[in-house]
N, C-alpha and C positions, 0 to 999 in steps of 0.2 A: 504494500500500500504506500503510494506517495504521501507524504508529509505537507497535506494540501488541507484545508477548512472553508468550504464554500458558502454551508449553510448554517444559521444558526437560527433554528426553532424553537421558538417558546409558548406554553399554552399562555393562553391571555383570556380573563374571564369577563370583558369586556369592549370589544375591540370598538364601539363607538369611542369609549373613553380612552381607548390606546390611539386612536385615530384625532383625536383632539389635539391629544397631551403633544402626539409628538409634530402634527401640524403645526400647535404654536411655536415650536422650536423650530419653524421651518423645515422641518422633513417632508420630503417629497417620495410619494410612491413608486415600486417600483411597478408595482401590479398591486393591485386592492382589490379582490373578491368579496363581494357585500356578504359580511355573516359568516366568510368564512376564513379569510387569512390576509393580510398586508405585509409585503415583501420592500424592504427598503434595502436600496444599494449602499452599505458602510464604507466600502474599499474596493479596489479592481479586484474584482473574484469574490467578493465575499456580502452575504446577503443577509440581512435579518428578517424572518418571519414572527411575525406572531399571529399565530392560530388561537382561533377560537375552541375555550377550553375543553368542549362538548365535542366539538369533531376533532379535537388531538386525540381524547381520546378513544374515538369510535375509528379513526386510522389503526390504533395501536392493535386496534383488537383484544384486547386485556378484558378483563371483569375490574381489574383495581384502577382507581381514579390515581392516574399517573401527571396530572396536569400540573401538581405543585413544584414551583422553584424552591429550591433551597440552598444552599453555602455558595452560589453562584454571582457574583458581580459584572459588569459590563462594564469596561472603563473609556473612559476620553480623555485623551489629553491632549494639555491646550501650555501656551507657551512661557504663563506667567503666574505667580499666585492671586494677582488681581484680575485674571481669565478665570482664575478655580470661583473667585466670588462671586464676580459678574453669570457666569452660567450657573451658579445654584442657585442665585436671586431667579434669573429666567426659568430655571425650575419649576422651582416654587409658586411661580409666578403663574406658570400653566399645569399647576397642579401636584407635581413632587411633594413628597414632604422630606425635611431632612433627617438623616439619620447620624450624620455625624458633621459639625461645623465644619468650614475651613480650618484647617489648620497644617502644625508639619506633622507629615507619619512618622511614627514608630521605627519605620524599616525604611530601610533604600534611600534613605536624604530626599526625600520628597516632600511635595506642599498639596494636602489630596482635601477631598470632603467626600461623603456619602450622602444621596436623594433613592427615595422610593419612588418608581413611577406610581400612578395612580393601580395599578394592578399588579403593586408587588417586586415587581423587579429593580434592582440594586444597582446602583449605579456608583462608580468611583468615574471622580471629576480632578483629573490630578495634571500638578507639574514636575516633571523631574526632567530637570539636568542635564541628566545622563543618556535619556529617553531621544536617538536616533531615527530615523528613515531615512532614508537613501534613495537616488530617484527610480531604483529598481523596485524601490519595496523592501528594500531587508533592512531589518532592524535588529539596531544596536545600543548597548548599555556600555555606561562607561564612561 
């Protein structure tokens, strides 16, 4: 298996409100199926969905409600620690709640905060330093 990550799907237990929240941030669709999933372009290759929670899990085929997030965060990162406040005010602002101020992390010499989107999903808003891309795409620490 190549060392590739195209998709990342997540159940979302109300994709009006996922459809808002992330509109006000300026997210543009990539495909939006009404009621049933919104695919936004993150990076070259790589797509976020969120599924609605009901048909994540009637895809799955399980009996068990598989649709809960858990230990899982999404991060952005942006160039400055006054980019990390300006985006969690905008957050918030369309609906986030925070989970953890601006401030410095613990680990990695970084300047991060944590938002809830309105359905759960965890978001790190961070700057580091260290934190590379390259006009290929590859990324580097350091």
């Amino acid at each position: 298996m190549k060392q590739n990550l195209h998709f990342i799907t997540i159940a979302t237990a109300d994709l009006d409100t996922a459809r808002a929240f992330y509109g006000a941030l300026g997210w543009m669709p990539l495909i939006d199926v009404e009621g049933e999933i919104i695919f936004y372009q993150t990076a070259p290759g790589l797509v976020l969905g969120l599924f609605d929670a009901e048909k994540f899990n009637q895809d799955l085929e399980t009996e068990t409600d598989r649709s809960r997030v858990s230990g899982v965060t999404l991060s952005h990162n942006v160039d400055s620690p006054d980019e990390v406040r300006s985006l969690v005010d905008d957050m918030v602002a369309a609906g986030a709640a925070v989970l953890k101020q601006p401030q410095p992390g613990q680990f990695g010499g970084i300047f991060h905060a944590h938002v809830e989107d309105p359905n759960g999903i965890v978001w790190e808003i961070a700057h580091n330093p260290g934190w590379h891309v390259d006009a290929e795409g590859a990324v580097s620490f350091g």
